[in-house]
Structures are given as C-alpha cells and as structure tokens.
C-alpha positions as CSV (number, residue, x, y, z in Angstrom):
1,X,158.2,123.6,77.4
2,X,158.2,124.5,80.9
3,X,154.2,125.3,81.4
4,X,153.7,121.6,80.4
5,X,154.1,119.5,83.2
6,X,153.5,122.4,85.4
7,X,150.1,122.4,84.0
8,X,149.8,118.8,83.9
9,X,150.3,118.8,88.4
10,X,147.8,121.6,88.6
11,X,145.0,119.3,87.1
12,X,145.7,116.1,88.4
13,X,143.7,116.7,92.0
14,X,141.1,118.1,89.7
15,X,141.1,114.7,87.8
16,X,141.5,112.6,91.0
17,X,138.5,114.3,92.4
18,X,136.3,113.9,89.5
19,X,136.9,110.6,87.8
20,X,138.2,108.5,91.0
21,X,136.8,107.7,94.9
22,X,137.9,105.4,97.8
23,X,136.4,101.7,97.7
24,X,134.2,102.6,100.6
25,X,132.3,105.7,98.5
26,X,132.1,103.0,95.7
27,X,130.5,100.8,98.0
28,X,128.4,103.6,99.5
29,X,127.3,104.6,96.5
30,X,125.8,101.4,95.6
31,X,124.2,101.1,98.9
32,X,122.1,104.2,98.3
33,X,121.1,103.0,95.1
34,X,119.6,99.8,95.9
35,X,118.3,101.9,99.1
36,X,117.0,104.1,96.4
37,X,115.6,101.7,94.2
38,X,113.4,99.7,97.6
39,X,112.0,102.8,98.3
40,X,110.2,103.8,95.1
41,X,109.3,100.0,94.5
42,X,109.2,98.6,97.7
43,X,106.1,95.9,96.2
44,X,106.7,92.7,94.1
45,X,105.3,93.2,90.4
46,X,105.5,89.4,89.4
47,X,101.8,88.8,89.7
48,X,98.8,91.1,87.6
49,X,96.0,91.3,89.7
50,X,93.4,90.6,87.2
51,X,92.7,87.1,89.1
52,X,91.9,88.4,91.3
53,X,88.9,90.2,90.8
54,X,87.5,93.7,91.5
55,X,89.5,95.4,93.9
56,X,90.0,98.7,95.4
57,X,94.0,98.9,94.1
58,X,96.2,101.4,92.2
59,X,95.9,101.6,89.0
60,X,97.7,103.5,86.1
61,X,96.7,105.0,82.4
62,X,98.7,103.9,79.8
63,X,98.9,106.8,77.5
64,X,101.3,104.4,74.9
65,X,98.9,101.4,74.6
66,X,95.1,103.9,75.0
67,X,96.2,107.4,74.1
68,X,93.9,110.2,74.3
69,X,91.5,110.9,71.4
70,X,92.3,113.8,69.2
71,X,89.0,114.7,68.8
72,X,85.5,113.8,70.1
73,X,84.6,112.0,66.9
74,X,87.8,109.8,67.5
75,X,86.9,106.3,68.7
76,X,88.6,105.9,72.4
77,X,88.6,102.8,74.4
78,X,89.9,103.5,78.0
79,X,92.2,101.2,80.1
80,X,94.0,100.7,83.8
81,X,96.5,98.4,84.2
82,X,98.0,97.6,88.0
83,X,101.1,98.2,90.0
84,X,102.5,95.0,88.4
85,X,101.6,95.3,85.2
86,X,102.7,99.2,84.7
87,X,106.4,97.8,85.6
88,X,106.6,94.7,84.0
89,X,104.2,95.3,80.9
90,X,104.2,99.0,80.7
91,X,107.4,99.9,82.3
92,X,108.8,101.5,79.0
93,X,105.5,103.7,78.7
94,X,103.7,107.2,79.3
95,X,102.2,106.4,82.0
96,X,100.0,108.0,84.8
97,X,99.4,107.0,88.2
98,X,95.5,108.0,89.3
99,X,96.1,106.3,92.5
100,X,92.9,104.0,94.4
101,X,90.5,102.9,92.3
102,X,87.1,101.0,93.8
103,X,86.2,97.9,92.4
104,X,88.7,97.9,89.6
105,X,90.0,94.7,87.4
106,X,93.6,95.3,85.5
107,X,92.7,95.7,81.8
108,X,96.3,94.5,80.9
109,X,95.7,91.7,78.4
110,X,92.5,92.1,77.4
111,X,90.7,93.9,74.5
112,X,90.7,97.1,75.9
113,X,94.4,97.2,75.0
114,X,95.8,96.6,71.7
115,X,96.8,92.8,71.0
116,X,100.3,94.1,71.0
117,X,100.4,94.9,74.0
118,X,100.4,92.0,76.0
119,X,100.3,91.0,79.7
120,X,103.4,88.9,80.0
121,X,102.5,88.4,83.8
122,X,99.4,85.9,83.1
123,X,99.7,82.5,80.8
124,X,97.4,81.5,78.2
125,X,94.6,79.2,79.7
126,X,94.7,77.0,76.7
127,X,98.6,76.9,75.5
128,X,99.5,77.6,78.7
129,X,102.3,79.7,77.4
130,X,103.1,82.9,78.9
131,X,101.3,86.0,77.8
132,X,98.1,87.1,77.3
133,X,96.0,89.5,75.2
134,X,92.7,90.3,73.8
135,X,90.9,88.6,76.8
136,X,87.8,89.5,77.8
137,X,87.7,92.8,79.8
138,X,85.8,93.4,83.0
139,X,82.3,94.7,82.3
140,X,81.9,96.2,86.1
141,X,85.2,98.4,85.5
142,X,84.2,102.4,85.9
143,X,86.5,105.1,83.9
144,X,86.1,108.7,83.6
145,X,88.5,111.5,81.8
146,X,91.6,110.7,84.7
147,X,92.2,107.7,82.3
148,X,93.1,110.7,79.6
149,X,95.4,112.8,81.8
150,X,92.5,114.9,82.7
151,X,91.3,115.7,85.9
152,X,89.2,117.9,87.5
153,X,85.8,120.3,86.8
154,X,88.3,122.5,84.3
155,X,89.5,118.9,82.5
156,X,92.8,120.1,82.4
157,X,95.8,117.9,81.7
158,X,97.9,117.0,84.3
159,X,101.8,118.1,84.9
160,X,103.4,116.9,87.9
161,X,106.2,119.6,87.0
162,X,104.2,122.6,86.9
163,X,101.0,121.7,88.6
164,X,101.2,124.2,92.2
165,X,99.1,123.8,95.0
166,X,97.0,120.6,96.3
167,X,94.5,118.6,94.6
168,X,92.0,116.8,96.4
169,X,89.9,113.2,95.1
170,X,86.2,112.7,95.7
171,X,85.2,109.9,97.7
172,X,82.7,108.9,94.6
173,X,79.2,107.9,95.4
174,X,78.6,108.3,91.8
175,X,79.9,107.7,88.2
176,X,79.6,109.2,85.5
177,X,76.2,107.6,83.9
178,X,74.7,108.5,87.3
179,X,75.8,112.3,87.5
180,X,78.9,111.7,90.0
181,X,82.5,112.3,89.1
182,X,83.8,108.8,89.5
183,X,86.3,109.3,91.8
184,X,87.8,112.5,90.3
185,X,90.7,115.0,91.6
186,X,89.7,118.8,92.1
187,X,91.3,121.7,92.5
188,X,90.3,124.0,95.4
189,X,89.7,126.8,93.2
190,X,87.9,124.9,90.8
191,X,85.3,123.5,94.0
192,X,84.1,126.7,94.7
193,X,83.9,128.2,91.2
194,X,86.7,129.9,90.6
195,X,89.4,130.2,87.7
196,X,92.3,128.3,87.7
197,X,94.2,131.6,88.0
198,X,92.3,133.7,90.5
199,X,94.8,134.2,92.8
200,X,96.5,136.5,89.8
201,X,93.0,138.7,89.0
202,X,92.7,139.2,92.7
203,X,93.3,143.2,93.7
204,X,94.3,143.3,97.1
205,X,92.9,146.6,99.5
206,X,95.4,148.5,100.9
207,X,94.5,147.3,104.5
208,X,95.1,143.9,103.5
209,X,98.5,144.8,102.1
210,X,100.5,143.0,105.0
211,X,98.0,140.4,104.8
212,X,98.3,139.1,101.3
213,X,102.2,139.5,101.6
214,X,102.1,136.9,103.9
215,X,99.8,134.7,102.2
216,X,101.4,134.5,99.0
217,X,104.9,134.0,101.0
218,X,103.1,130.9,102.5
219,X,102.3,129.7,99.1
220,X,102.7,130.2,95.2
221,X,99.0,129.1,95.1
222,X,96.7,129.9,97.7
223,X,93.5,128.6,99.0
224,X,90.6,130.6,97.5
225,X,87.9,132.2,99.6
226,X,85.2,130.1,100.9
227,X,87.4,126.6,100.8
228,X,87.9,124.8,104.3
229,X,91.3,124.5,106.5
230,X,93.2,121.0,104.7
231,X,93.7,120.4,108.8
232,X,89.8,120.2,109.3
233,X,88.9,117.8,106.9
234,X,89.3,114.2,106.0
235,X,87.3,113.4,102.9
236,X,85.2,115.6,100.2
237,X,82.3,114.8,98.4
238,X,82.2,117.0,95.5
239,X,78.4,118.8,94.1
240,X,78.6,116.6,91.2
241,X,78.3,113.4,93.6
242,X,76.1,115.4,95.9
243,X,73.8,116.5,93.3
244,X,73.2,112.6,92.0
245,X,72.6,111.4,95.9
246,X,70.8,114.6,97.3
247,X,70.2,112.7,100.4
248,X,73.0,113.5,101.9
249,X,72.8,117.4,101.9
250,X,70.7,116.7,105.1
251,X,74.0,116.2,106.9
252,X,75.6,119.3,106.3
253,X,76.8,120.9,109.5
254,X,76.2,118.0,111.4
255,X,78.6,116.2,113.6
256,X,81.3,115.0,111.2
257,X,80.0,117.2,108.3
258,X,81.4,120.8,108.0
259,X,79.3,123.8,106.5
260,X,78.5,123.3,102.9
261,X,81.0,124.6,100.3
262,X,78.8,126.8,97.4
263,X,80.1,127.4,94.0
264,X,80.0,130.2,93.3
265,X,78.5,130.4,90.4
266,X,76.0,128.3,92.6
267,X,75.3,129.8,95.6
268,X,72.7,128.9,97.9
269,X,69.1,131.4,97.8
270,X,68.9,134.3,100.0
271,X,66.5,132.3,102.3
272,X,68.3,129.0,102.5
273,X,69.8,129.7,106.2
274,X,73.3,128.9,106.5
275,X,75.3,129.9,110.3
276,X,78.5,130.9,110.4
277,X,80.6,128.2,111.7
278,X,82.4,127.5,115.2
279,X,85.6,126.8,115.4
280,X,86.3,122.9,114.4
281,X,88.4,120.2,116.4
282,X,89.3,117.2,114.4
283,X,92.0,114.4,114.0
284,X,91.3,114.7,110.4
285,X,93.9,115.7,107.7
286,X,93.5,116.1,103.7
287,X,92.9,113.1,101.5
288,X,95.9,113.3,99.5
289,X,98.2,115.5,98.9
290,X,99.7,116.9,95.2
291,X,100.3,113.7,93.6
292,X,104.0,114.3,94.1
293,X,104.2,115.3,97.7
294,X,106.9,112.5,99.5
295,X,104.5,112.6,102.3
296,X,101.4,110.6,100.3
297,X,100.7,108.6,102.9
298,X,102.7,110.1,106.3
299,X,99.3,112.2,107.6
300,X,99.4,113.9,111.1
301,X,97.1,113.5,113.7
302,X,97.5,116.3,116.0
303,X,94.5,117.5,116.8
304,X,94.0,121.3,115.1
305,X,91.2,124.1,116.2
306,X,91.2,127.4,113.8
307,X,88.2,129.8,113.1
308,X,86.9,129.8,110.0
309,X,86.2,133.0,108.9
310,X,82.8,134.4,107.0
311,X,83.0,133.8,103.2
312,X,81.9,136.5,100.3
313,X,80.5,133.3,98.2
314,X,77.9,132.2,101.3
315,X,74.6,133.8,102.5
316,X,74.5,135.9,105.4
317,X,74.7,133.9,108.8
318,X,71.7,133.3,110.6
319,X,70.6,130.7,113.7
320,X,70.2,127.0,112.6
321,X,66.8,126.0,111.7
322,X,64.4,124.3,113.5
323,X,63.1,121.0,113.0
324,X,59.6,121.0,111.3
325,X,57.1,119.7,115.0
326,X,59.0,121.4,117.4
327,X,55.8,120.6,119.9
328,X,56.9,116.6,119.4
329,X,60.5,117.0,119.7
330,X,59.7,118.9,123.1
331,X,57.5,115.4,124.1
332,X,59.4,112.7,122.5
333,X,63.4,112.3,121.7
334,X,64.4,111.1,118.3
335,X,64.3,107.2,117.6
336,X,66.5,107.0,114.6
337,X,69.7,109.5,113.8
338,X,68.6,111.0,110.9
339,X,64.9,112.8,113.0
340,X,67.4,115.3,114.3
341,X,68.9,116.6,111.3
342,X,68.0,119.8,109.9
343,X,66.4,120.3,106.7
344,X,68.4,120.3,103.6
345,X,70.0,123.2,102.5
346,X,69.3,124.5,98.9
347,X,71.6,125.1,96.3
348,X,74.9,123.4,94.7
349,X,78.0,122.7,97.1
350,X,80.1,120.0,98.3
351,X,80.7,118.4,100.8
352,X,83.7,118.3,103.7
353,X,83.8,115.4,106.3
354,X,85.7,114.5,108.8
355,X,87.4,111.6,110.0
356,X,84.7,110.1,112.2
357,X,81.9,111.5,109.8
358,X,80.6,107.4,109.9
359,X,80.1,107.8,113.1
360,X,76.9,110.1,112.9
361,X,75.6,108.5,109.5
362,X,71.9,107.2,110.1
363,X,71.8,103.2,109.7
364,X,67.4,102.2,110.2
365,X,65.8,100.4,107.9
366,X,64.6,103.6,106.1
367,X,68.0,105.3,105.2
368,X,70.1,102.0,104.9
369,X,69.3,101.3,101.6
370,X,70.8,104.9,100.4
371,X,74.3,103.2,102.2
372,X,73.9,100.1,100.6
373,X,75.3,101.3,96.7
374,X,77.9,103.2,98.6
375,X,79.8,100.9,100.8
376,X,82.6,103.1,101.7
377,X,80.4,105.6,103.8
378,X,79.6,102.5,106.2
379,X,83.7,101.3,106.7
380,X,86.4,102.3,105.9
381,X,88.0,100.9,102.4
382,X,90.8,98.8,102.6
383,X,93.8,99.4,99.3
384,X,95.3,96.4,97.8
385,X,98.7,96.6,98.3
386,X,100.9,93.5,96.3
387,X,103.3,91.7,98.8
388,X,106.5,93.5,99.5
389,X,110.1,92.9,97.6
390,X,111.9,90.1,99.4
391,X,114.4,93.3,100.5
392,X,111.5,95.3,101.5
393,X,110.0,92.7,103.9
394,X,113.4,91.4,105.1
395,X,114.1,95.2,106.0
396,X,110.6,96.0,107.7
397,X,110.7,92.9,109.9
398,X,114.0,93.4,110.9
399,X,113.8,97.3,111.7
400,X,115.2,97.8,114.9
401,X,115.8,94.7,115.9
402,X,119.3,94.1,116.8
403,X,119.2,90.9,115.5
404,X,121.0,89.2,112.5
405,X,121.1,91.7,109.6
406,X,118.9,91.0,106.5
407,X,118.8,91.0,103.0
408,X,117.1,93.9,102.8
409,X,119.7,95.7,105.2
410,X,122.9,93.9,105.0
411,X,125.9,94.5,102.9
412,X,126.7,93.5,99.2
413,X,128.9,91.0,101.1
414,X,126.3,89.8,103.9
415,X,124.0,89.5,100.6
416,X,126.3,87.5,98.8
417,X,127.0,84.9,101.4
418,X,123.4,84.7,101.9
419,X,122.4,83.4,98.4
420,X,125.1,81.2,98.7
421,X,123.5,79.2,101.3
422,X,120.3,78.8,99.5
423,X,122.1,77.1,96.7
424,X,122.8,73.4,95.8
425,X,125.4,72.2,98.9
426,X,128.1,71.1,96.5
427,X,127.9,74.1,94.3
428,X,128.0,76.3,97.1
429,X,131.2,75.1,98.8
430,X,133.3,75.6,95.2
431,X,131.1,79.1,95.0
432,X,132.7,79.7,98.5
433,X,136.5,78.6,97.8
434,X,136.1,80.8,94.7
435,X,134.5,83.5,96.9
436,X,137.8,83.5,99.0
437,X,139.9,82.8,96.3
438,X,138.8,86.5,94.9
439,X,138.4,87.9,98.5
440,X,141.9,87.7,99.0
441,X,143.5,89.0,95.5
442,X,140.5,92.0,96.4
443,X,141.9,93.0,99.8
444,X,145.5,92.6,98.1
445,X,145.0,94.9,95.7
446,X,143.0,97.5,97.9
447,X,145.5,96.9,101.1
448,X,147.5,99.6,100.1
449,X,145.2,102.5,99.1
450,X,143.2,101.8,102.1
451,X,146.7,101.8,104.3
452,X,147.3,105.7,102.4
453,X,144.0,106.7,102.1
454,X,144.7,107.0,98.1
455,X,141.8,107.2,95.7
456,X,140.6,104.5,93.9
457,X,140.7,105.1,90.0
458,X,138.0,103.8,87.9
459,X,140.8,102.8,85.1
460,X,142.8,101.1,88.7
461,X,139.8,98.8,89.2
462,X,139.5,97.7,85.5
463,X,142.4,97.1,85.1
464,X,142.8,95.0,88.0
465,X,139.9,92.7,87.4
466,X,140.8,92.5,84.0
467,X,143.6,90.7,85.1
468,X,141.9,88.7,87.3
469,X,139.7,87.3,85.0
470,X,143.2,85.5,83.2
471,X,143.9,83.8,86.2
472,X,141.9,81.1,85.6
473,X,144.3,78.8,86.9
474,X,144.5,80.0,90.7
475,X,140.8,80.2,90.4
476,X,140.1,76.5,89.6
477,X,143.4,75.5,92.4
478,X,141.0,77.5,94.5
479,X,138.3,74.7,94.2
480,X,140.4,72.2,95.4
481,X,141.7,74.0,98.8
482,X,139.2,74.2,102.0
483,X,137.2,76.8,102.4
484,X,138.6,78.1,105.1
485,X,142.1,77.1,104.6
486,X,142.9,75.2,108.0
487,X,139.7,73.1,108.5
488,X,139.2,69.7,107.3
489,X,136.7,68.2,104.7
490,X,134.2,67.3,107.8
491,X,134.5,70.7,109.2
492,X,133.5,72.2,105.9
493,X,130.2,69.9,105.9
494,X,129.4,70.7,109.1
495,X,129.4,74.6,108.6
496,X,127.2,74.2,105.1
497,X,124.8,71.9,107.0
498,X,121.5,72.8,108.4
499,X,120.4,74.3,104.9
C-alpha cells in the first residue's frame, strides 16, 4: 500500500512537464504559430486572378480535380489554378506547385476542370451569385507534362521527399508544338545525357580516391561531368529550346553565354572547334533551387571566379574560330553586335547564361524579329505576386521602425484592442468594459502562479473559464461601469474619438 503514493510523487513532475506550461509559453506558443502561419502564406487569396488576364504568376496542378491519365489512350484535359485559388478552392487537394508560369490564365472555374469543382472566388456574371464553373477557358494557356507531376527529359514524377540534388527550369523560348520544353525543370544529369543514377555506376581510379571522398561528403548527389558551376550561371536554355530557335547557338561562348553543354549522347563532331574555357566572373547564381530549398528566392551576389575543368563529353580544345572575311574585319569594325560572333557550333547542347547575358544580345533590324516571340530575352520578367495579408504588410512596413507596433507584430492583446477601434463606437466601448471586466478575473486567476512561478495546467484554465462563462451577471454590471473605472462619460468619448 506503501508504493502507491510513493509512486504517485515520482510522476507528478513528469505530468507537470508534459501536459501543463506557464501562461507566457502558452502565449509564446501562439505567437510562433501565427508567425508560422505569415510566413508560408504571407499573400492574400481572396481574389482568382483569372480577371486579370495572361500573366506571368504561380501556378499549381491539381492532381484531385485533373489527375493524370492512366494510360495514353486515356482522355486528359490539363489545368493550373493560382495562388488564390489552390487555397481557397483547392486547399483540401493533391496539389503541386510548378512555380512561374508565362502568360498563364487560372483555369479554376472553367471547363478545364470538372463542374464540381468550382471557383468560389469569382461570381456568376448573370446571377451574380458566388461561384463559378464551366466558363470558358483561356485558349492562349501553354501546358506540358509538369501539369502531371512530371518533369524533366526522364519524365519522372516528382517527390519533394526523396528527390536529392538541384533541379533547374528552362527559360522557354519554345513550347511544346514548336519543339521547346515549355518551361520545364531538368535535372543536371539528365542535361548532359546521363542516367538518373550515374553517380552510383561511376568506378572511381585509385588516384582519385581522396577526390571522390570528398565529393560525395559534399553531396548525396553530385554534379555530373561536363555540367557548369550553379555560381557561374543565371539562366539555362535547354537543347530542346535550342534546337527549335537555332539562332541562338551563335552566342555560345560569347560575353554572357558560357561554353556549350553537349549531351552526351549528342556531342558535337570532331571538327566543330570548341576552347577550353577561362575561368568565369559573374554575379550570377542558379535559377532556382530544389523546389524545397527555404532559400527560393534569398540568391547571393558575391561575385565567384573558379576554373572549369576539361570535360570527357566535349571535343578536344582548340583556338576560337575566325570570322569568315578576316581581310574586312581588319578594314572595317562591326556595325551591328551579332558581325562579331563566331560561327555556330554543331551539334545538340544547351545553353548557360549569365546574369547580364541581355546585355550582349544583338537588337538591328535583322535579328530583332528572332526577340520579338521571346520577350523575356530583351527584359527581365516581372512575377505576379497577389497583395500581401494585412499582417504581412503591417509587419514589412513596420520592420525596424521603432514606431507603434502593428498588427502584423504586436501581441494577441495589442491585436485585440486594435480591432476594437475599427468597430461601431458604441459597440466598442461595451466591447471594452467587457474586455476589462475579463482582464481583471484573468490576471486574478494567473496572479498567483505568476507570483510562484507554478505551471499552468491545461485542466486549471478550463476550468477557470468555464466558470467564467456563468458569471454572466458581473459581465453585463461590467457594461454599465466606465471603461476605465475613474473617468467620466466625456472622458470615455474623448479616448474612442478620432476613429
């Protein structure tokens, strides 16, 4: 009979520690949630942006509403739906993010998607009631197999969990009815022709030993032979886009164009004559990262110089070509850009550029209309981003400041007094007597642990407002007192006014 008790105090700190905390943890906790919460949806999803028009903007698959076909004989109707949308219409779905999208209108309530599936952020032209479906689509919209959970040259299926290494997307000057990739993502390996798993088939030579140690310490997947530094690019063309605008292999090598990138089951011909190159100084940094790297959008730009060196899947190095008249180049400089570049390698590659690769693009009359279906090698694209969460903006424009804390920053209590003022005057002076009314029974009851430092139970604090919600009389005497207890009635006016 003895152990009883005695076991009963040896598990009560245990119990304390796991089903019990301190009012302040309780309210830390909450803090980081909602912190939490702004981070991952820092953007307002109360308006579909298929107003709008076509716009370079997110966009996510729905794999619930347009799942992948079983088979090729299987009718499939792709669909993208926007930020919005995928929370408030698809927030309950499989859904994958495939990230900027060029000239894209949201597909959510039209007849790309099943009629069930409705867009509950647009209203019915003609009832005017809210939610849409079976609109007309967009006819200018582009897909490819992303819109399927498949991505790259191999079409496999993207994991976030297991996917290793980085993937990189294809600036797109073509679709897929003209040859291009349509904005696709690539693997390295996959780039220059090799398996998904070459890094496992690889033998390496006993002089290399130390070598590949390090290597595969640095990473679970390595870069394959023959692929450029991440910190010496900014953009890639891949050969598929390449291949379907063939005027652009001129510019490989040239200022903002790194060497061309073979496949290698592609490689250029013997004669095609490809130098070894220099080492590279840029500003530029990889696309994107993996798709779930924190750092998406948080790119360096420290400037970075490493040595590339020779790769087994290129031809031997030999000295840059010369133009075709050197007698005329010798008597008169170039007029337009694109007289000095070199002849067009041979072959199948892609292409790396780097940040300022605009820069050195040729603009006359002759090679401007090549620019013209492919806007985004004249500027730089600008992203749709929606407007940020009343919290998010309240934080960003108060960041550092010093001044008055926000919404977006303030306390549960700082936030509670601040919808207050935005409501009716009269309803917010008896939501202000009640507010003290409950402030003071609070600090009553949490006086004393705070005074001992004594944990808060979770079974203390039901209790207690279990109570409190009985004492309805002291709540409605409340309503009747000042608000601040020692003020008069005009005081009271004055301190509401202004709003």
């Amino acid at each position: 009979m003895d152990a009883v008790p005695e076991h009963k105090e040896d598990s009560h700190p245990i119990q304390a520690t796991q089903e019990s905390q301190t009012a302040s943890d309780f309210i830390d906790q909450q803090l980081a949630l909602e912190a939490d919460a702004r981070e991952i949806l820092p953007y307002k999803f109360d308006k579909c942006t298929n107003v709008l028009g076509p716009l370079r903007q997110t966009v996510f698959a729905c794999l619930t509403c347009s799942p992948p076909p079983a088979s090729a004989a299987q009718v499939y109707t792709p669909a993208g739906v926007c930020y919005a949308c995928s929370i408030s219409c698809h927030g309950e779905h499989t859904l994958v993010e495939l990230f900027s999208r060029r000239n894209f209108v949201c597909d959510c309530g039209t007849s790309r998607l099943p009629s069930t599936s409705s867009c509950t952020l647009r209203s019915n032209p003609d009832t005017g009631a809210r939610g849409v479906h079976s609109q007309l689509p967009a006819p200018g919209n582009k897909y490819n197999h992303n819109f399927q959970n498949h991505f790259c040259a191999c079409d496999e299926e993207y994991d976030p969990h297991t996917e290793k290494g980085t993937m990189f997307q294809c600036l797109g000057l073509g679709t897929v009815e003209t040859g291009g990739c349509g904005e696709d993502w690539y693997h390295p390996e996959c780039l220059v022709g090799l398996g998904r798993d070459w890094h496992k088939k690889t033998t390496l030579k006993q002089d290399d030993e130390d070598a590949g140690k390090e290597e595969a310490e640095d990473s679970e997947h390595p870069t394959p032979p023959g692929f450029p530094n991440e910190d010496d690019f900014e953009y890639l063309i891949c050969y598929k886009c390449v291949e379907s605008n063939p005027w652009i292999k001129q510019y490989a090598r040239t200022p903002g164009f790194l060497e061309p990138v073979y496949r290698k089951d592609a490689e250029a011909p013997e004669t095609a004559s490809q130098p070894t190159q220099d080492s590279v100084s840029t500003n530029g940094t990889t696309l994107k990262r993996k798709v779930s790297d924190s750092d998406l959008d948080d790119r360096p730009s420290s400037p970075f110089k490493r040595v590339k060196d020779e790769q087994p899947n290129q031809p031997p190095p030999s000295e840059a070509p010369a133009l075709s008249d050197p007698g005329a180049v010798s008597e008169t400089k170039p007029t337009q850009k694109h007289d000095a570049l070199p002849p067009a390698p041979q072959g199948t590659f892609s292409l790396f550029l780097q940040s300022d690769f605009r820069e050195h693009i040729c603009h006359c009359p002759k090679c401007y209309p090549n620019l013209i279906p492919h806007p985004q090698l004249v500027e730089e694209e600008e992203t749709y981003e929606p407007s940020l969460s009343n919290e998010s903006e309240s934080q960003v424009e108060n960041a550092g400041s010093g001044g008055p804390r926000s919404q977006g920053t303030a306390s549960l209590l700082d936030r509670g007094e601040a919808a207050l003022s935005n409501m009716d005057r009269v309803k917010a002076i008896e939501g202000v007597m009640v507010y003290n009314h409950l402030r003071d029974k609070v600090k009553e009851f949490l006086k004393p642990y705070a005074e001992s430092g004594q944990a808060v139970s979770a079974e203390d604090i039901k209790a207690y407002f279990e109570k409190l919600r009985g004492d309805e009389s002291a709540i409605k005497d409340a309503s009747t007192k000042p608000v601040d207890g020692s003020g008069d009635g005009d005081d009271n006016r004055r301190e509401q006014s202004g709003h």
